[in-house]
Backbone as CSV, one residue per row, in Angstrom:
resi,resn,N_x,N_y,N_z,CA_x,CA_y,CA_z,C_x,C_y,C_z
1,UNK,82.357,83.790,92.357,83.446,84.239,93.230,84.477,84.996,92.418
2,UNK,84.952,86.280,92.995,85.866,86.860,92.311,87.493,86.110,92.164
3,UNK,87.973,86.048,90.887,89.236,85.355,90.982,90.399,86.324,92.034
4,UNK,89.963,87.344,92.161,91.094,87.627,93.384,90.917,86.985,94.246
5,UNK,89.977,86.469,95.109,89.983,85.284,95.840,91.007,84.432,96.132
6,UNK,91.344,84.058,94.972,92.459,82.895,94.607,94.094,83.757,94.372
7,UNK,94.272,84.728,94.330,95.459,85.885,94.572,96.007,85.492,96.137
8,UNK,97.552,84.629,96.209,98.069,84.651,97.538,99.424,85.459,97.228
9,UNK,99.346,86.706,98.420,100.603,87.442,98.334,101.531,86.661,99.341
10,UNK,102.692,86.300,98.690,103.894,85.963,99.194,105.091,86.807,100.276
11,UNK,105.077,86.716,101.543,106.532,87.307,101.355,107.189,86.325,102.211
12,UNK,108.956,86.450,101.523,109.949,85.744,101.395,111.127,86.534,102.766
13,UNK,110.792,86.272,104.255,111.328,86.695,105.093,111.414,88.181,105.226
14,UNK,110.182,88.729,105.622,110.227,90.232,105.577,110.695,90.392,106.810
15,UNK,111.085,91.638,106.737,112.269,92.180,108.027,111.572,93.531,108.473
16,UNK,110.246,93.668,108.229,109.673,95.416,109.131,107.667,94.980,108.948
17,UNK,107.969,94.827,110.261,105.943,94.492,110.533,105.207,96.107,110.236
18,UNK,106.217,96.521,109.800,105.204,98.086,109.029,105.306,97.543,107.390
19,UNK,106.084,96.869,107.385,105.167,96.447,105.738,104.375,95.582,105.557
20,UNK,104.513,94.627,106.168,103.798,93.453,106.527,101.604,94.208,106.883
21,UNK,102.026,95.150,107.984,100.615,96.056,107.622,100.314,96.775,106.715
22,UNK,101.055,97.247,105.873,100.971,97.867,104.523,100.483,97.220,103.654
23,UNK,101.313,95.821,103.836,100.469,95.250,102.392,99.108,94.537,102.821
24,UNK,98.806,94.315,104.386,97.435,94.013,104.442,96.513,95.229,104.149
25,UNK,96.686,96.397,104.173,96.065,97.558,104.322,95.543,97.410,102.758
26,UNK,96.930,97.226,101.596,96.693,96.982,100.311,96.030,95.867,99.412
27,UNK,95.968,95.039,100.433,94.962,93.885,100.277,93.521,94.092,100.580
28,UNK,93.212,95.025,101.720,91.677,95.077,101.825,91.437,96.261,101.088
29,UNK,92.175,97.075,100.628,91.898,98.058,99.595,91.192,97.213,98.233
30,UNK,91.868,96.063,97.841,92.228,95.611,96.197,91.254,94.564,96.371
31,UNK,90.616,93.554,97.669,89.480,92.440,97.680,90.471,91.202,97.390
32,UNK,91.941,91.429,98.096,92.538,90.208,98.251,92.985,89.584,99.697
33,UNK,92.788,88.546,99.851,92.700,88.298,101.363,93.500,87.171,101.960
34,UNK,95.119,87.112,101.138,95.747,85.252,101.423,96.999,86.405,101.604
35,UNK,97.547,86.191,102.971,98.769,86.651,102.759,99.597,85.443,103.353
36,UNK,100.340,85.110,103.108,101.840,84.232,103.482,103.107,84.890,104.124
37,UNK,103.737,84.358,105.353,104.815,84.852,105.544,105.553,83.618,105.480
38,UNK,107.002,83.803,105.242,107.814,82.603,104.990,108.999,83.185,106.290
39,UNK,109.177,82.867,107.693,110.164,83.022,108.044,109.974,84.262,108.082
40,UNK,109.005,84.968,108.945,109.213,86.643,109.131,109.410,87.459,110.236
41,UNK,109.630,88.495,110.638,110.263,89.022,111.808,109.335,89.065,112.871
42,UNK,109.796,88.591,114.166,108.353,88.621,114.346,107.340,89.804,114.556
43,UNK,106.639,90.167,114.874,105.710,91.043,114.560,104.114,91.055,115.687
44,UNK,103.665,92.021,115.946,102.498,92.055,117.090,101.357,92.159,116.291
45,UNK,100.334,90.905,116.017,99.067,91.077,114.790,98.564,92.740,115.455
46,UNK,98.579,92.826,116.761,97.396,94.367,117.265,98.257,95.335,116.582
47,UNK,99.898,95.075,116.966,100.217,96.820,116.172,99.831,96.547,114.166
48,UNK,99.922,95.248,114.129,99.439,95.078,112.474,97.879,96.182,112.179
49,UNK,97.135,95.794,113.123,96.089,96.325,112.880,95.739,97.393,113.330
50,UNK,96.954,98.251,114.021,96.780,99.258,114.698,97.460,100.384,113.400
51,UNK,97.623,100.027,112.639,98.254,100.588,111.531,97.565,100.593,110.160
52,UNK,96.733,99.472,110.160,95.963,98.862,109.361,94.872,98.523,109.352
53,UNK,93.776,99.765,109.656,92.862,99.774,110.377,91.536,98.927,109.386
54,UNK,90.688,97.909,110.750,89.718,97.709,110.058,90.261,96.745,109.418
55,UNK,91.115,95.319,109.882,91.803,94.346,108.691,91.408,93.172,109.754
56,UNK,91.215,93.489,110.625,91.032,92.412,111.565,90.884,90.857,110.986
57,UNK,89.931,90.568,110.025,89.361,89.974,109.260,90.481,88.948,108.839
58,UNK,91.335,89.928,107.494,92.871,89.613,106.975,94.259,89.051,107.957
59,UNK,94.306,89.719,109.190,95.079,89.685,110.145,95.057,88.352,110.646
60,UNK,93.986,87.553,110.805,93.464,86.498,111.291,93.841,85.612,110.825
61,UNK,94.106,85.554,108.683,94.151,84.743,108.190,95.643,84.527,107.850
62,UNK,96.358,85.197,108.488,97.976,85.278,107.661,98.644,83.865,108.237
63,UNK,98.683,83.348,107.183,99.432,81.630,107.321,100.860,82.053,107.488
64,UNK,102.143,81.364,108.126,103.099,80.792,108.549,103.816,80.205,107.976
65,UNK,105.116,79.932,107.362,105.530,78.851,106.852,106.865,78.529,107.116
66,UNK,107.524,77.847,107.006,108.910,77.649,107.521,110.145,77.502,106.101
67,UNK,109.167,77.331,104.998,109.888,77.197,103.899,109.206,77.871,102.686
68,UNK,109.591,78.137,101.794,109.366,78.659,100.446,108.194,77.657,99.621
69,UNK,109.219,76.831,99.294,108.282,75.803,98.825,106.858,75.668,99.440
70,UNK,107.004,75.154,100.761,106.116,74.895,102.157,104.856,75.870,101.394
71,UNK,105.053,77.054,101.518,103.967,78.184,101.451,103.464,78.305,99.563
72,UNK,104.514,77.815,98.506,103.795,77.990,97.178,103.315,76.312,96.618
73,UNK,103.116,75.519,97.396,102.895,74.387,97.219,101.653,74.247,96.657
74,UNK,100.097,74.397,96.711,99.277,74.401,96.254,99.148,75.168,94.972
75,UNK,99.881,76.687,94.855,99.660,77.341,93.782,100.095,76.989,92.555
76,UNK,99.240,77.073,91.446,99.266,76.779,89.973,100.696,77.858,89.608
77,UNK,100.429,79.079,90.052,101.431,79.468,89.088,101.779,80.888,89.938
78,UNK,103.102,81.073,90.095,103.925,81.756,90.542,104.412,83.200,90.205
79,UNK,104.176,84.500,90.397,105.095,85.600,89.972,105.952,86.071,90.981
80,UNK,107.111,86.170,90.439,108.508,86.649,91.195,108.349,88.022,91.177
81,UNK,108.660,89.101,92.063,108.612,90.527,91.471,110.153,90.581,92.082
82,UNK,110.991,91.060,90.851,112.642,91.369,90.678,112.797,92.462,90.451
83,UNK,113.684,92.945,91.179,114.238,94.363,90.382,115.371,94.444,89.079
84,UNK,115.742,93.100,88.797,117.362,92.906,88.408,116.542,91.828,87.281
85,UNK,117.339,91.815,85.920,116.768,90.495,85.129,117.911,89.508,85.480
86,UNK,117.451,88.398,85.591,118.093,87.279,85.608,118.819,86.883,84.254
87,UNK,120.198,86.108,84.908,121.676,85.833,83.549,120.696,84.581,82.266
88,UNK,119.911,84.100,82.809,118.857,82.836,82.099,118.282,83.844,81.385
89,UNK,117.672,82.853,80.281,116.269,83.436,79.585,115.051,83.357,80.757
90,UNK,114.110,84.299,81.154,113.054,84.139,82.022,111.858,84.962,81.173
91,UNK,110.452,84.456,81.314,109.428,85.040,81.016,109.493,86.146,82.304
92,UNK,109.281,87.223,81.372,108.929,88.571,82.248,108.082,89.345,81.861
93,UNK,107.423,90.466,82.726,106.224,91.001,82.595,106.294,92.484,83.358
94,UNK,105.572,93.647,82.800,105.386,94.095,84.419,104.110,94.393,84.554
95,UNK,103.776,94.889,86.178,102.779,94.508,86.694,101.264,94.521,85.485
96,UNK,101.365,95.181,84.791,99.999,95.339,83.630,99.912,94.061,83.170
97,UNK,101.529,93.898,82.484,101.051,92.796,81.489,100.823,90.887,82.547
98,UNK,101.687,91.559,83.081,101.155,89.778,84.304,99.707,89.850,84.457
99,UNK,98.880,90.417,84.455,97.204,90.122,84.883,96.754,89.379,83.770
100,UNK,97.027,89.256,82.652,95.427,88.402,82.112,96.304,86.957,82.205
101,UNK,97.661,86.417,82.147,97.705,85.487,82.556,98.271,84.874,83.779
102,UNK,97.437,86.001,85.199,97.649,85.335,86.204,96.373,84.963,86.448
103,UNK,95.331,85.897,86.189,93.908,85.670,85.764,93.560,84.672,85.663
104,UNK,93.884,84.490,84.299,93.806,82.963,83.437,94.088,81.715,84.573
105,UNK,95.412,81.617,84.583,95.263,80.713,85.293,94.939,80.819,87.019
106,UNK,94.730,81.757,87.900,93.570,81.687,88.749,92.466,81.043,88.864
107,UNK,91.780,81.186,88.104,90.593,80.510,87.360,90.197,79.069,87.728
108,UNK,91.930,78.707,87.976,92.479,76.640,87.865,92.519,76.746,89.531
109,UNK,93.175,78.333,90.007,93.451,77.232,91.405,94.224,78.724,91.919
110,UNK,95.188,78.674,93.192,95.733,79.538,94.033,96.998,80.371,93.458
111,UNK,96.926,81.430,93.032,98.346,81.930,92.246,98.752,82.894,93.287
112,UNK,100.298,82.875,93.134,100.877,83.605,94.110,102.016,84.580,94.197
113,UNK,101.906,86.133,93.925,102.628,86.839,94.046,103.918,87.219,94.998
114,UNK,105.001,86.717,94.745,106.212,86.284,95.535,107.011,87.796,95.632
115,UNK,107.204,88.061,96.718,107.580,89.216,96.989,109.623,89.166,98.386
116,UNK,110.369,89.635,97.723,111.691,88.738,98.942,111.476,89.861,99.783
117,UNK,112.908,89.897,100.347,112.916,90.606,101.652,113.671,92.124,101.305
118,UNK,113.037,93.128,102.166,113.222,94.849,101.957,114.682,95.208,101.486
119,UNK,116.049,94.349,101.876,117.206,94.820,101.799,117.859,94.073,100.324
120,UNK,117.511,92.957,100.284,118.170,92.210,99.374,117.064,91.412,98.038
121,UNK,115.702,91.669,98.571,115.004,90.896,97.184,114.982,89.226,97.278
122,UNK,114.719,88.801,96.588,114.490,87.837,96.272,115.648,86.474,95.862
123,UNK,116.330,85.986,96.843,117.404,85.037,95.879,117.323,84.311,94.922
124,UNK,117.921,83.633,93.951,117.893,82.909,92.508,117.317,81.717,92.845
125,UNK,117.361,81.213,94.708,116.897,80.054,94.666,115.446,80.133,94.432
126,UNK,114.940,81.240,95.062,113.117,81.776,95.266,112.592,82.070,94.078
127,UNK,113.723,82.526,92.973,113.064,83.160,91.629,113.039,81.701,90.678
128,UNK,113.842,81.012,91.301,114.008,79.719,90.362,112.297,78.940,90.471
129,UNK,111.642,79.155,91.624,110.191,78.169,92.107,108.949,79.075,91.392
130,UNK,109.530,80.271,90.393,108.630,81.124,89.400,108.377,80.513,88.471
131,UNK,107.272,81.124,87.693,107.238,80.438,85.895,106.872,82.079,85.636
132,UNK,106.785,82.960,86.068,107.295,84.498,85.699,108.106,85.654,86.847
133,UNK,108.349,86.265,85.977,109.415,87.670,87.037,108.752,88.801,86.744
134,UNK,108.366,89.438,87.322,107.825,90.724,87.157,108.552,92.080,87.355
135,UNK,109.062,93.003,86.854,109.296,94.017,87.004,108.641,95.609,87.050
136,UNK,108.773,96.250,87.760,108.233,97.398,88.021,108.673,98.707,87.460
137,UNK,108.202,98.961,86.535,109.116,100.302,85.809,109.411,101.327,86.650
138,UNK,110.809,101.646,86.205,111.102,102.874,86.967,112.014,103.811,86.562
139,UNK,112.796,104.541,87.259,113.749,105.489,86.383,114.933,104.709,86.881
140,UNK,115.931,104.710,86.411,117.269,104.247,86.616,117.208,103.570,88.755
141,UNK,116.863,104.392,88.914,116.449,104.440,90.900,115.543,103.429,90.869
142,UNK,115.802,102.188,91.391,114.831,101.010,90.484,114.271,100.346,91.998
143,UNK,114.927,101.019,92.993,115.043,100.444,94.465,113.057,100.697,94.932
144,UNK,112.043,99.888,95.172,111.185,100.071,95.917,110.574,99.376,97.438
145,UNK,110.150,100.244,97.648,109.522,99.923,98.731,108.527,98.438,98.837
146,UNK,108.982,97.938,99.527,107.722,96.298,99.508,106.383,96.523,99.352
147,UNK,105.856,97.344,100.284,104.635,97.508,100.471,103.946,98.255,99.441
148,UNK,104.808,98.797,98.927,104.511,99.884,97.605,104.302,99.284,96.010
149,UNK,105.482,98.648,96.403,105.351,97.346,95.169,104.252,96.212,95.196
150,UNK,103.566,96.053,96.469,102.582,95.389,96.331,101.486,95.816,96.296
151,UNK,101.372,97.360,96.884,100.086,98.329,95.986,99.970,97.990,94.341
152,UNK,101.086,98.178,94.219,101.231,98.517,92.804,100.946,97.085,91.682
153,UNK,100.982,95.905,92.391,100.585,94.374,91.906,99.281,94.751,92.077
154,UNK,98.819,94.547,93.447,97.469,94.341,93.736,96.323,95.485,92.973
155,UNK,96.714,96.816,92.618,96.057,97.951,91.841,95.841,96.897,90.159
156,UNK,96.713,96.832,89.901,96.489,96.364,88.254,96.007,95.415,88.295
157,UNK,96.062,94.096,89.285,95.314,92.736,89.376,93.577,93.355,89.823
158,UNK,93.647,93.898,90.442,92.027,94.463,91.034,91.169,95.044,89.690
159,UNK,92.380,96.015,89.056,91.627,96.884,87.766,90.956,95.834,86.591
160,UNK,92.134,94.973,86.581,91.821,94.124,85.332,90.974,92.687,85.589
161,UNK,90.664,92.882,87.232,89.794,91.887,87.431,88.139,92.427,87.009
162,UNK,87.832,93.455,87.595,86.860,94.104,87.467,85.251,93.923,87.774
163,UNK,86.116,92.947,89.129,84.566,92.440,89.655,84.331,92.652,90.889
164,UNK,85.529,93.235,91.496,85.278,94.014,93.014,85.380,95.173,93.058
165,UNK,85.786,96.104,92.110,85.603,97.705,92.422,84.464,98.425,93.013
166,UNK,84.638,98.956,93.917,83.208,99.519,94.469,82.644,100.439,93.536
167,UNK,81.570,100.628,93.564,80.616,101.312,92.798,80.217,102.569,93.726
168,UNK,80.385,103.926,93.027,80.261,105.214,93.844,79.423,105.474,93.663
169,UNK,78.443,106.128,94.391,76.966,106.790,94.626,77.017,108.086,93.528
170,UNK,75.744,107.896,93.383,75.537,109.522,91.836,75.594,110.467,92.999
171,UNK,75.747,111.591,92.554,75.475,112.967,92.851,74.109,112.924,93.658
172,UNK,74.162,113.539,95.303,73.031,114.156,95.618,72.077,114.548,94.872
173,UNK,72.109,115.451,94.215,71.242,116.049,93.664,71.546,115.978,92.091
174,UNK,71.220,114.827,91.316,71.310,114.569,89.828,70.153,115.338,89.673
175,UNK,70.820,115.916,87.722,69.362,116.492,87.068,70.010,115.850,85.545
176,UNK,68.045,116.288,85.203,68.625,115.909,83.390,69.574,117.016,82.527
177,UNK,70.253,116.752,81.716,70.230,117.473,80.468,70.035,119.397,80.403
178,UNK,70.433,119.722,79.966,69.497,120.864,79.841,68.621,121.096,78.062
179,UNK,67.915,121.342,78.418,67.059,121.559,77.025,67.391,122.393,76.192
180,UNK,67.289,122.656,75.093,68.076,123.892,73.984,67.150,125.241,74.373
181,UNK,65.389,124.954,75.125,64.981,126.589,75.359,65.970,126.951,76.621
182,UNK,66.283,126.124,77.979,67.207,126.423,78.757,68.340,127.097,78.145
183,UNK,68.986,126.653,77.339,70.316,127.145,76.534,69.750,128.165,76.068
184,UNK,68.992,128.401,75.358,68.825,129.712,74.698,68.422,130.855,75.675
185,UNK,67.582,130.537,76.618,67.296,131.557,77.479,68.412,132.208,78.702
186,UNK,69.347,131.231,79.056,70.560,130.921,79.717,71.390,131.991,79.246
187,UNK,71.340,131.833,77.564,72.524,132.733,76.845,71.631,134.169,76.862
188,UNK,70.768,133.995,76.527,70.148,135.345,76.258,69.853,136.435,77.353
189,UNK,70.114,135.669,78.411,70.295,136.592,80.071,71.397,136.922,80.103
190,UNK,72.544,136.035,79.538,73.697,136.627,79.477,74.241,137.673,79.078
191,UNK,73.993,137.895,77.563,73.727,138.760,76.792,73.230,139.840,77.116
192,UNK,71.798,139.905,77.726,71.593,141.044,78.158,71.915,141.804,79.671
193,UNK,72.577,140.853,80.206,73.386,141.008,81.632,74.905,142.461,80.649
194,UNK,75.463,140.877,80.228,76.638,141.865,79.235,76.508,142.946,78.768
195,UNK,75.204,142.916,78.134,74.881,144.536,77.626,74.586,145.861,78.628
196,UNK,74.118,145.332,79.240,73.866,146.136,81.073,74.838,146.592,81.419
197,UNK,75.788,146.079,81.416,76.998,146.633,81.650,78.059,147.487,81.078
198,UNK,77.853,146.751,79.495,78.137,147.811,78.718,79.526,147.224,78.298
199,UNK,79.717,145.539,78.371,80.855,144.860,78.128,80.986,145.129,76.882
200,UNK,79.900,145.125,76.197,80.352,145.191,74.546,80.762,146.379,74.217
201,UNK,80.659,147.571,75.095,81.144,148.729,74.258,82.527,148.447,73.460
202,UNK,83.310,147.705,73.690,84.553,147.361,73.091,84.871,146.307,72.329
203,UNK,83.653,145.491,72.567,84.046,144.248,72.125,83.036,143.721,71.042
204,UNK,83.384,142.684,70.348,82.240,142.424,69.457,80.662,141.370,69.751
205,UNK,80.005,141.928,69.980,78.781,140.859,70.860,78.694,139.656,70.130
206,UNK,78.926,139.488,69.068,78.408,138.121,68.154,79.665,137.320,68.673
207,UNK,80.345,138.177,68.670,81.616,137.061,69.235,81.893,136.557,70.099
208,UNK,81.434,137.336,71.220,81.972,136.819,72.814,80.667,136.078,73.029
209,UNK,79.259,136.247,72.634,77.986,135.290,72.633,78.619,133.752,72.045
210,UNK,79.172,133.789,70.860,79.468,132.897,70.491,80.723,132.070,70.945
211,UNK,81.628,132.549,71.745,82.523,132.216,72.660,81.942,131.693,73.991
212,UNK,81.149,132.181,74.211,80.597,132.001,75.341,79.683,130.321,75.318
213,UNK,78.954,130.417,74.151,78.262,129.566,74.058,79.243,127.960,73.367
214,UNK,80.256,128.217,73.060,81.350,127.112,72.871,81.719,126.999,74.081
215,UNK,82.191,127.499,75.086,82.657,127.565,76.305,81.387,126.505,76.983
216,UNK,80.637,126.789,77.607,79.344,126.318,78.207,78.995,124.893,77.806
217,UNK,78.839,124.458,76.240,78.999,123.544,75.818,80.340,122.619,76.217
218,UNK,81.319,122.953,76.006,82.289,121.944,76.785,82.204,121.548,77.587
219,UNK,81.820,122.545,78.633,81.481,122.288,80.064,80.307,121.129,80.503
220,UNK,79.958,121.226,79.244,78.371,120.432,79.574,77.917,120.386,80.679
221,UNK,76.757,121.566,81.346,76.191,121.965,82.327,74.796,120.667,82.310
222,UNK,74.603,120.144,82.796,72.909,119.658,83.118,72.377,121.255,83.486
223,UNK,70.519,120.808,83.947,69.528,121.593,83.572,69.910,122.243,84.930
224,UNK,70.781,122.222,86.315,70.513,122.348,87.349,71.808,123.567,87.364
225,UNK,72.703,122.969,86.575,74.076,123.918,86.843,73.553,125.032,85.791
226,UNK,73.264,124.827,84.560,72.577,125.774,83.498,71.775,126.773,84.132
227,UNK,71.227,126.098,85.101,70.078,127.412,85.304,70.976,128.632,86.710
228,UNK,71.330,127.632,87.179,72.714,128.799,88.014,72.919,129.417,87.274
229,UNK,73.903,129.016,86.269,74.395,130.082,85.568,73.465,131.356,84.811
230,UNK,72.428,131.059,85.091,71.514,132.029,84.276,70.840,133.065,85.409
231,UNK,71.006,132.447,86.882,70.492,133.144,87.809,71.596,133.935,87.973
232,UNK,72.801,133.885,87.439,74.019,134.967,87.725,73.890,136.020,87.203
233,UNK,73.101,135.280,85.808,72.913,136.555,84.797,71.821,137.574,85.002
234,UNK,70.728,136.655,85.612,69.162,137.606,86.380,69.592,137.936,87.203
235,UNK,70.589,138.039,88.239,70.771,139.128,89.293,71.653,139.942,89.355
236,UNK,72.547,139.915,88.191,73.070,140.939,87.581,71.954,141.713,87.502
237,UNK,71.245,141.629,86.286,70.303,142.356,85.820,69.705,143.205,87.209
238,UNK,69.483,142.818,87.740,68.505,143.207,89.244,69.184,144.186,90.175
239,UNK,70.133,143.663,90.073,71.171,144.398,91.315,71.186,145.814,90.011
240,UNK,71.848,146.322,89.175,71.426,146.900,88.121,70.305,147.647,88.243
241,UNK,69.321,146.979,88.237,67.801,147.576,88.443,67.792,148.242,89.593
242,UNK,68.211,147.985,90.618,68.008,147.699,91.791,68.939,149.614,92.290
243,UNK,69.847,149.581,92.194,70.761,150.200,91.995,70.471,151.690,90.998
244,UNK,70.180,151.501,90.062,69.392,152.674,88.936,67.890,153.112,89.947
245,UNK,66.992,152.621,90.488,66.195,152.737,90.957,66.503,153.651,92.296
246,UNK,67.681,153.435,93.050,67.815,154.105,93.975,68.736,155.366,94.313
247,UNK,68.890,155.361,92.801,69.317,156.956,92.255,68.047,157.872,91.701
248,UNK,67.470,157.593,91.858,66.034,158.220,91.039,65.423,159.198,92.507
């Protein structure tokens, strides 16, 4: 079982059921599925999911609570996300460095990302039921959005979990490699495309061949894009042919 599993997002009296769908939206993005409300506005689950499409699932499961405590009671271990450091000494983190030991202790049991309310954050009583504070870097403008801030938890907890990321399909049409006679024959159409034209009258051929062929290499073409590029160079040639022929 993936330890996001055990990831419960907190919020601490939210005041707009458009974040409240935001952060479910950001939960079935990330493969986390415990959300908590403590005392929240109330809110219509259909417009939740009318916003948040495809959560049905998540929507279903959002627990209730009447108190703070009430809702972090089972969890091993707590992150506060603050905008402000607290007048105490507090362990703090931001969102990067909180993953390997929320991880860690996941592992034991239910950990829970504590999130307060859109206008005012989190009070000293809510940050006090933490054993970390998390902060979110920013520029002096330190003010974020809830739902944004919990993208931004749930992205680095997902990355550094690394056992639910979906896996993307190869390319339609994969090829191997291209072979060094491909390369050589590739360049050498080029070349004589270039010369057809009469690019080198000005320029130096060893050079722009050899520019050319640093170029291509970076690019690292497989055998499929390589040979495009060489059919650019054979119908140059042709059209050329093609063209001289119907001046004759």
């Amino acid at each position: 079982m993936s330890l996001l599993k055990n990831v419960v997002v907190v919020f601490h009296k939210p005041q707009d059921p458009i974040n409240i769908a935001a952060a479910i939206r950001a939960m079935k993005n990330t493969g986390v599925e415990r959300l908590r409300l403590v005392q929240p506005v109330a809110y219509d689950p259909w417009r939740i999911e009318g916003v948040a499409h495809a959560t049905r699932d998540l929507v279903s499961k959002i627990e209730h609570f009447d108190s703070l405590p009430e809702a972090l009671a089972d969890c091993v271990h707590v992150a506060a996300f603050a905008g402000k450091r607290r007048a105490a000494r507090w362990a703090m983190a931001t969102p990067r460095e909180m993953c390997a030991p929320l991880l860690e202790a996941a592992a034991a049991g239910p950990i829970a990302l504590l999130f307060g309310q859109e206008d005012h954050g989190l009070p000293n009583e809510a940050l006090d039921l933490a054993q970390l504070l998390v902060t979110i870097p920013t520029t002096t403008h330190a003010s974020i959005n809830l739902a944004q801030a919990v993208m931004i938890a749930l992205y680095e907890l997902h990355v550094a979990a690394g056992d639910a990321t979906r896996t993307l399909a190869p390319p339609r049409k994969d090829a191997p490699p291209a072979t060094h006679e491909e390369w050589e024959q590739t360049l050498s159409d080029i070349s004589e495309a270039l010369s057809a034209i009469r690019f080198f009258r000005t320029r130096n051929a060893d050079l722009v061949m050899r520019t050319t062929r640093s170029l291509l290499s970076r690019a690292a073409p497989n055998s499929r894009e390589l040979t495009l590029v060489r059919a650019m160079a054979i119908e140059v040639l042709r059209t050329l042919d093609r063209v001289k022929r119907g001046l004759e």
